[in-house]
C-alpha positions as CSV (number, residue, x, y, z in Angstrom):
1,X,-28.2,-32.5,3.6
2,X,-25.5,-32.6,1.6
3,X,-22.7,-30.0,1.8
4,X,-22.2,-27.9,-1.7
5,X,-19.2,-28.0,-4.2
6,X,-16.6,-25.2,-3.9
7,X,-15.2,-24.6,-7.9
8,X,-12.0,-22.3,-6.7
9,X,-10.2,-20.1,-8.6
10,X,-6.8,-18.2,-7.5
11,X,-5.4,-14.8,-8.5
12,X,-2.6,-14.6,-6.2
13,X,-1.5,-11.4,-7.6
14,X,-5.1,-10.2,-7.9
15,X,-4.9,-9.0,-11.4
16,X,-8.6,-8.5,-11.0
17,X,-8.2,-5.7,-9.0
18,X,-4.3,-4.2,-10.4
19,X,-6.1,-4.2,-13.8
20,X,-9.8,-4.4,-14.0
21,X,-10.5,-2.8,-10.3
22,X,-12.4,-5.8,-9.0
23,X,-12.4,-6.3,-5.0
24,X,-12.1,-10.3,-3.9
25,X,-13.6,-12.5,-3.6
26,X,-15.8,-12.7,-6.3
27,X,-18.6,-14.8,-5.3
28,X,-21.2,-16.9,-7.1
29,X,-21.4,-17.2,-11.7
30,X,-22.8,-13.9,-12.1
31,X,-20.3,-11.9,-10.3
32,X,-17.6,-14.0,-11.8
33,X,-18.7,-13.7,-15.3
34,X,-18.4,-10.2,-14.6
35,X,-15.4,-9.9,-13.0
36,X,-13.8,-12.1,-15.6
37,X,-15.2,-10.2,-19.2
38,X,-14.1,-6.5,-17.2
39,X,-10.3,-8.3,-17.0
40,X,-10.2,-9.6,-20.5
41,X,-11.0,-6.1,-21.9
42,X,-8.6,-4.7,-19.4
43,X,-5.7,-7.3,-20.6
44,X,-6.9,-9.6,-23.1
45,X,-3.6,-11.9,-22.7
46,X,-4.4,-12.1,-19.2
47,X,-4.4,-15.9,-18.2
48,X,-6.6,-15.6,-15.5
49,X,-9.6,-14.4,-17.0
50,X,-9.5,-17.5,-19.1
51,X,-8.9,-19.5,-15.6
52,X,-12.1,-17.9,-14.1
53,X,-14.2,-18.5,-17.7
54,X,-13.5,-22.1,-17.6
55,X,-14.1,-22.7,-13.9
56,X,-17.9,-21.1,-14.9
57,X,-18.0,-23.5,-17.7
58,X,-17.4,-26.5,-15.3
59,X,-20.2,-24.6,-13.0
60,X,-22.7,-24.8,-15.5
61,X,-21.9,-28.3,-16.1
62,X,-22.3,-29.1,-12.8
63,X,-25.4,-27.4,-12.4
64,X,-26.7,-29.2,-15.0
65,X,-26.5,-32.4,-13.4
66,X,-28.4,-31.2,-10.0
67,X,-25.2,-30.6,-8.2
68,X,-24.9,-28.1,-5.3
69,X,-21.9,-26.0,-6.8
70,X,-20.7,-22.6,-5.9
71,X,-17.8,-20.9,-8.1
72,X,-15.5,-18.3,-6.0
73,X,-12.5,-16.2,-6.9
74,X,-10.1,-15.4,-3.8
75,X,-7.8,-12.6,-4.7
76,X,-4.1,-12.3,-2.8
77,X,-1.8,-9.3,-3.2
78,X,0.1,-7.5,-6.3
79,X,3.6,-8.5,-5.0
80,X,3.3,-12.4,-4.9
81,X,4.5,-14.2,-1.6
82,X,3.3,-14.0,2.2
83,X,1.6,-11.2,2.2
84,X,-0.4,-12.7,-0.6
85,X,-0.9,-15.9,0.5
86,X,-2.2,-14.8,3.7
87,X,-5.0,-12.8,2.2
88,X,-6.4,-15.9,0.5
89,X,-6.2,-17.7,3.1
90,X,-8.1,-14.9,5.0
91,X,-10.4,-15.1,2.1
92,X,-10.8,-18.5,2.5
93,X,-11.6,-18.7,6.1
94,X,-14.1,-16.4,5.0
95,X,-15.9,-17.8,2.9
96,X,-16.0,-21.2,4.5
97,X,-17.9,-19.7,7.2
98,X,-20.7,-18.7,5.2
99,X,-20.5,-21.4,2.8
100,X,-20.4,-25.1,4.8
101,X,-18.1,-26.4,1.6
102,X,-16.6,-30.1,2.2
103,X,-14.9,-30.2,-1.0
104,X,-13.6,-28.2,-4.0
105,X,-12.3,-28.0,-7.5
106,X,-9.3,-26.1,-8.1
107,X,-9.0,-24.1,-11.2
108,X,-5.5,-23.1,-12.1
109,X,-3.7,-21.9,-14.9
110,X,-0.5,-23.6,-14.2
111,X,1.7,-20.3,-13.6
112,X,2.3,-19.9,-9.7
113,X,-1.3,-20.7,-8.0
114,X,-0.2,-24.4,-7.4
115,X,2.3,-22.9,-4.6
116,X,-0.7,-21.8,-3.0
117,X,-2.2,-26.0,-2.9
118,X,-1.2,-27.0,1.0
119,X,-2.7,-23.5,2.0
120,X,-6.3,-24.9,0.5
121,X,-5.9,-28.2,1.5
122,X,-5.1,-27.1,5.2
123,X,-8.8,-25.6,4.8
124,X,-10.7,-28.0,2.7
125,X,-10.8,-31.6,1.0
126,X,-9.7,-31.3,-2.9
127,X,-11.5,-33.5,-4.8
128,X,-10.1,-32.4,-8.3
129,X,-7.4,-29.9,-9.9
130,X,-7.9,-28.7,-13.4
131,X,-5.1,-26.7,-14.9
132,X,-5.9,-24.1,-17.8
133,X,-3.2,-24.4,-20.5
134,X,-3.6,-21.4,-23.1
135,X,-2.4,-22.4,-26.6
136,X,0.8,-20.6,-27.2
137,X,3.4,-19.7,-30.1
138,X,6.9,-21.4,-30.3
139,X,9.0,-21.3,-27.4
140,X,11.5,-18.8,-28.6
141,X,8.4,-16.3,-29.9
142,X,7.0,-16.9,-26.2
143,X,10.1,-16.1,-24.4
144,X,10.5,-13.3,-26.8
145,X,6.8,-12.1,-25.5
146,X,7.1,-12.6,-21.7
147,X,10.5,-10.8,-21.5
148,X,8.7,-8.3,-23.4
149,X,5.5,-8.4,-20.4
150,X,7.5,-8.5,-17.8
151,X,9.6,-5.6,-19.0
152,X,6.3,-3.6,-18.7
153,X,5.9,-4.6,-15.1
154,X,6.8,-1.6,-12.9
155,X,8.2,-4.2,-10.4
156,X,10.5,-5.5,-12.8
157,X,11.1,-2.7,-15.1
158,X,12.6,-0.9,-11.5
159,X,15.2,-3.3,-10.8
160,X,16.4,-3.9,-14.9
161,X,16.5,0.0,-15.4
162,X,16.2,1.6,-11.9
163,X,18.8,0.0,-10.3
164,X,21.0,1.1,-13.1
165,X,20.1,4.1,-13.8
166,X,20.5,5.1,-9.8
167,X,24.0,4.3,-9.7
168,X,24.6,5.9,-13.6
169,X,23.0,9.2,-11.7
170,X,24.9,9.1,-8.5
171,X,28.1,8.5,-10.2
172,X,27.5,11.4,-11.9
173,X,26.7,13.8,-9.7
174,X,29.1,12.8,-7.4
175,X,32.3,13.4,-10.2
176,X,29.9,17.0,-11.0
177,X,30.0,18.1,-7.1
178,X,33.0,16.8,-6.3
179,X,31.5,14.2,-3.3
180,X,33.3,11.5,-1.9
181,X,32.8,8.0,-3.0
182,X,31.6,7.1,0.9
183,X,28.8,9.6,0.6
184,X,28.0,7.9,-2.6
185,X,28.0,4.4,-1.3
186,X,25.7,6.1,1.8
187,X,23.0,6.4,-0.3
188,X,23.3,3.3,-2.0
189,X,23.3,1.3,1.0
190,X,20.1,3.7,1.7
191,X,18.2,2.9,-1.4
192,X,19.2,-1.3,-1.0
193,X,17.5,-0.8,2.9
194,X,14.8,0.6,1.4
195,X,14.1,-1.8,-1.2
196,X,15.4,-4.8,1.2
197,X,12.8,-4.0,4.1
198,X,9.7,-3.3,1.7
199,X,10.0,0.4,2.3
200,X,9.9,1.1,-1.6
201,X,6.1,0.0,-2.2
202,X,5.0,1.7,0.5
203,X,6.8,5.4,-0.5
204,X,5.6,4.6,-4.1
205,X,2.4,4.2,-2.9
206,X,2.6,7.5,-0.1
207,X,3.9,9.7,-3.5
208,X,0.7,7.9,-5.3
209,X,-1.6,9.4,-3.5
210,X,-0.5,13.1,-4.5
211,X,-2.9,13.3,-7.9
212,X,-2.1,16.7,-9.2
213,X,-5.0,18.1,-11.2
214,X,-5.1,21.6,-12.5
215,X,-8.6,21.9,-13.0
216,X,-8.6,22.8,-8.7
217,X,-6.3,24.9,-7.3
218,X,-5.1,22.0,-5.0
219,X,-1.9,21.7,-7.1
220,X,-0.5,25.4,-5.5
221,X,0.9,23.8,-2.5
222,X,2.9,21.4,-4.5
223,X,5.2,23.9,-6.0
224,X,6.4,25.6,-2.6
225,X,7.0,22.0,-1.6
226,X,9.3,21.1,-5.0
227,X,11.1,24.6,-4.2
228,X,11.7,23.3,-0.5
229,X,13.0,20.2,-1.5
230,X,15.6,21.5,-4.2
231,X,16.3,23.9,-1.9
232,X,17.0,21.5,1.2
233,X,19.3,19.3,-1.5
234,X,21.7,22.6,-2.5
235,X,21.9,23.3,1.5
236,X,22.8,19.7,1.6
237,X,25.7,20.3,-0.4
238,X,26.9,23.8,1.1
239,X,26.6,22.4,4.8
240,X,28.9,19.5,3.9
241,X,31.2,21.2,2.3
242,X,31.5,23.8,4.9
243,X,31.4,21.4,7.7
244,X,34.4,20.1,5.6
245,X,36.4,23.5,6.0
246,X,35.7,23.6,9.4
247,X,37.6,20.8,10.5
248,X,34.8,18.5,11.7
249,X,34.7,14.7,11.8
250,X,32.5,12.3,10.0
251,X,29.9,12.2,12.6
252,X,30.0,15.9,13.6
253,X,29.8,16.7,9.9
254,X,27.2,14.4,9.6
255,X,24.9,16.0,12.0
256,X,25.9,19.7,10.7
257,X,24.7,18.8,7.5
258,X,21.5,17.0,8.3
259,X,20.9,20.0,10.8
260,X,20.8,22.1,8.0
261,X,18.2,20.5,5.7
262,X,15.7,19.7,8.7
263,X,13.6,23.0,8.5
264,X,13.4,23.0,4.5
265,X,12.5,19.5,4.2
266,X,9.6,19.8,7.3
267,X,8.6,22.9,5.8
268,X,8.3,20.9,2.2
269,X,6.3,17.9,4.1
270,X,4.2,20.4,5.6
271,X,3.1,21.8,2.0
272,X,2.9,18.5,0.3
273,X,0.0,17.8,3.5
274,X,-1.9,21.3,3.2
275,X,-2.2,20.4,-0.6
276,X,-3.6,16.9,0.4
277,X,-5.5,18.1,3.1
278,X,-6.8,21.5,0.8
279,X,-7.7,17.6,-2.1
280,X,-9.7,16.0,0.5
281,X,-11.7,18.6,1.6
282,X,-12.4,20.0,-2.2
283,X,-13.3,15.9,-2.4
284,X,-15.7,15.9,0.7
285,X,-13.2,13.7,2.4
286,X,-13.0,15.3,5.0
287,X,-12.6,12.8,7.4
288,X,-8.9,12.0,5.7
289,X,-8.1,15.3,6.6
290,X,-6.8,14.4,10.5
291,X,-5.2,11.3,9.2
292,X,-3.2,14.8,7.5
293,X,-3.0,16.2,10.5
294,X,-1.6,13.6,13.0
295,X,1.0,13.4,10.3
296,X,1.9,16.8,10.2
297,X,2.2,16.2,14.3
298,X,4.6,13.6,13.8
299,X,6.8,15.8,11.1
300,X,7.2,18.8,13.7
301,X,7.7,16.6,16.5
302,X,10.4,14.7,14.6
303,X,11.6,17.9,13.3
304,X,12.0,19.2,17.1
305,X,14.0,16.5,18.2
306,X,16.7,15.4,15.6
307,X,17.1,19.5,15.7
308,X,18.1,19.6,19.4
309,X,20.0,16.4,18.9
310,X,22.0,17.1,16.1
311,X,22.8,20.2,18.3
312,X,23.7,18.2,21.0
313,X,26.0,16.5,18.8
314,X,27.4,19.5,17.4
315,X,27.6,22.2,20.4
316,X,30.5,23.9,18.5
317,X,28.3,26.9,19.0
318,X,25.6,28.7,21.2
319,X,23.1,27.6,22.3
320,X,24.9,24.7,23.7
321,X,22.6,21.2,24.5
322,X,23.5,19.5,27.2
323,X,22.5,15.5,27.3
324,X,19.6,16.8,30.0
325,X,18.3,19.2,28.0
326,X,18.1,16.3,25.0
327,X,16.5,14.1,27.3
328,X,14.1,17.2,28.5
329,X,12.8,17.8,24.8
330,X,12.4,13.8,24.1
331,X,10.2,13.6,27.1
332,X,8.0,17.0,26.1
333,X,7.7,15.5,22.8
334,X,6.3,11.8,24.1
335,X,3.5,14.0,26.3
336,X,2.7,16.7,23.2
337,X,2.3,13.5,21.0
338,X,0.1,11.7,23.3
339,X,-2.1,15.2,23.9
340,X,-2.3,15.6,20.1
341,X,-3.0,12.1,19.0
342,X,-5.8,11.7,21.6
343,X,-7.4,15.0,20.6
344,X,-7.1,14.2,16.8
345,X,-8.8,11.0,17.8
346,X,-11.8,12.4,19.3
347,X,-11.9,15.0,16.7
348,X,-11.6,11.8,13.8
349,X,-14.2,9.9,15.9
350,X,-16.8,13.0,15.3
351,X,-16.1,13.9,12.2
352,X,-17.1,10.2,11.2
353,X,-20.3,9.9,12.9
354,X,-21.6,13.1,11.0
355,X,-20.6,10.6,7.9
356,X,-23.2,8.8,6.0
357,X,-21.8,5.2,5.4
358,X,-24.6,2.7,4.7
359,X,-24.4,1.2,2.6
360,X,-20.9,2.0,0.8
361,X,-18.9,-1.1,0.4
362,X,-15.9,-1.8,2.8
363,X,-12.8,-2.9,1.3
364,X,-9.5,-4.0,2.8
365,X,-5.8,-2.6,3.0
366,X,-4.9,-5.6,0.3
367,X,-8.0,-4.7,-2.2
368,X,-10.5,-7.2,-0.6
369,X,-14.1,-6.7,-0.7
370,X,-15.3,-7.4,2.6
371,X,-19.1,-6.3,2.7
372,X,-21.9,-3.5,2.5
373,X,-21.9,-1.2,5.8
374,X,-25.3,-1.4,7.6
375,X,-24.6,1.2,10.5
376,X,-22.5,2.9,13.2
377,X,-22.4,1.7,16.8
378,X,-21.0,4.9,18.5
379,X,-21.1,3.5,21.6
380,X,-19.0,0.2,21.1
381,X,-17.0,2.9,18.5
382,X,-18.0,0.4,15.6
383,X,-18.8,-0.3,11.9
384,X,-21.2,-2.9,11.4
385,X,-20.7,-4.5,8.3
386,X,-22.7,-7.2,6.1
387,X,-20.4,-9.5,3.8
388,X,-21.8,-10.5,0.5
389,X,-23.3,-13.3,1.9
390,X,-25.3,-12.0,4.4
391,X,-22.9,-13.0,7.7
392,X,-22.7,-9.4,10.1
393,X,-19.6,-8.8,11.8
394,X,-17.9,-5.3,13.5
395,X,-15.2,-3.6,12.7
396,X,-13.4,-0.9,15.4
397,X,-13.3,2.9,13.9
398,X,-9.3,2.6,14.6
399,X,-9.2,0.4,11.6
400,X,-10.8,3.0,9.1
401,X,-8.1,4.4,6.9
402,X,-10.1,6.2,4.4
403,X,-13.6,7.3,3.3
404,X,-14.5,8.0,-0.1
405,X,-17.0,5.9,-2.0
406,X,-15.5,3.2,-0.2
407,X,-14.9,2.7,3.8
408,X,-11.3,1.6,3.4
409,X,-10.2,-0.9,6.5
410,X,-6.9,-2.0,7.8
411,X,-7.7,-5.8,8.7
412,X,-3.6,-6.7,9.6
């Protein structure tokens, strides 16, 4: 029996689901048709709706001529590199196992899915490539135009006017408050960790999440939290410049200034999570709320101990910390943790079984649509999930993020 054609399309930075809110991979004409008119309304410049229209075209073709063909578009990630490679390959894998491939066209439209060639021929035989060229204006109009796009991307429109705008701010203030060039160059070396260690998509992503609506009264606990924060900034500023008058060092003054911002800045976190938590269970989501919870765990725990250790730096007043009594509260705080975490855990693992979830779709960290849940397995504490093909597998509760209308899964 002869093994069927693969026609494979790439969005590596899985426009389809940035834009039109399509989960990968997109399986078979139907779905791909779909998935490909939703993206052209959504961005009608977008190349790769014209990548996926044209790899149906050669479909049809094929079909035509008794072929066994099958078109598929794997999705990757929104920021283009490893992390998105990886996912189409895990796509990939996928797929293979439920459809015995040999060979495959690849549909391309030129711009960056060729870097992505020796991942698919690690995986399967390419029989043809066929690049989708667009018909564009002169070079100097088109220039003109993709400065003009990328301008609009919020990845690139933070490092032309965020970067800028940062150091225009923090210059600022500091000549305003009268800080120190050092304390300036602190939080720019700050920010560049953040950005350097891919700590910035993730914040973006954790500040998100907060949607404010003031139809519900889920918004009050945001303003307490605001108040905290400005207020944990001006204490900031006092502590330092007291510290300053009080004779300390750098690294004494250091500690008496971030000693002083501990409790407002907790007690803002701990709003920001009642107004989540107050969202989610307005929402029926109820089962997000302990993800809330072990957070707001890890915030007081934290809290506790950079508050007896910044005292233990200090001790230039009672009640003095010895480097026992640090040691003490570190050890309390790995036990508490554990106690907490393991009741939270038992409390999440209930709180889902009450759930209904056949039959909602399960979708991955990275946007990947991964199958249709079929039932719970409370004993082996696991999802049991059908993929679009009709190939069962299981995935652990632990892996759960969120449930809304989707199960949202952490597959890393």
């Amino acid at each position: 029996m002869a093994k069927p054609l693969l026609i494979l399309c790439i969005d590596r930075d899985n426009d389809l689901y940035e834009k039109a809110k399509i989960h990968g991979p997109v399986i078979g004409r139907e779905e791909n048709f779909k998935a490909a008119t939703r993206l052209a309304l959504a961005d009608p410049q977008e190349p790769d709706a014209n990548t996926i229209f044209y790899a149906i075209k050669m479909y049809d073709q094929l079909s035509k001529e008794k072929k066994d063909v099958e078109v598929v578009t794997l999705t990757g990630y929104k920021k283009v590199g490893y992390r998105s490679d990886q996912e189409i390959s895990k796509q990939l894998n996928r797929i293979l196992t439920e459809i015995p491939a040999e060979s495959c066209i690849f549909v391309s439209d030129g711009a960056s899915d060729e870097v992505i060639l020796p991942v698919i021929r690690s995986r399967i035989k390419i029989d043809a490539v066929k690049l989708v060229v667009m018909k564009q204006a002169k070079e100097l109009e088109k220039t003109y135009f993709v400065i003009l796009e990328k301008l609009k991307d919020p990845h690139y429109s933070r490092i032309i006017f965020g970067i800028p705008a940062i150091l225009i701010l923090l210059f600022s203030l500091s000549a305003i408050l009268g800080w120190e060039m050092k304390f300036v160059g602190v939080l720019i070396g700050l920010y560049l960790i953040i950005k350097g260690f891919g700590i910035e998509d993730t914040l973006i992503n954790w500040f998100r999440d907060f949607r404010i609506s003031l139809e519900k009264n889920t918004w009050i606990p945001y303003i307490p939290a605001l108040v905290m924060f400005l207020i944990s900034f001006w204490m900031a500023q006092e502590a330092y410049a007291k510290g300053i008058s009080l004779g300390l060092d750098q690294i004494k003054n250091a500690a008496y200034t971030f000693r002083a911002v501990i409790f407002p800045v907790s007690l803002g976190i701990v709003f920001l999570l009642a107004g989540k938590s107050a969202e989610a269970y307005s929402e029926q989501r109820k089962f997000a709320i302990t993800g809330h919870a072990r957070t707001l765990v890890a915030v007081l725990l934290t809290a506790l101990v950079l508050s007896v250790g910044t005292q233990w730096v200090l001790n230039i007043e009672p009640p003095y910390v010895g480097f026992g009594d640090f040691l003490f509260v570190m050890v309390y705080v790995i036990v508490l943790g554990y106690l907490a975490s393991t009741i939270l855990e038992i409390i999440r693992k209930e709180s889902l079984l009450k759930l209904k979830l056949d039959g909602k779709e399960v979708i991955s960290d990275t946007g990947s649509f991964l199958g249709k849940v079929l039932g719970v397995d409370s004993k082996k504490e696991v999802i049991v999930v059908q993929s679009y093909l009709g190939r069962k597998f299981s995935l652990p509760f632990r892996h759960i993020t969120s449930i809304g209308e989707n199960v949202l899964v952490r597959t890393g």
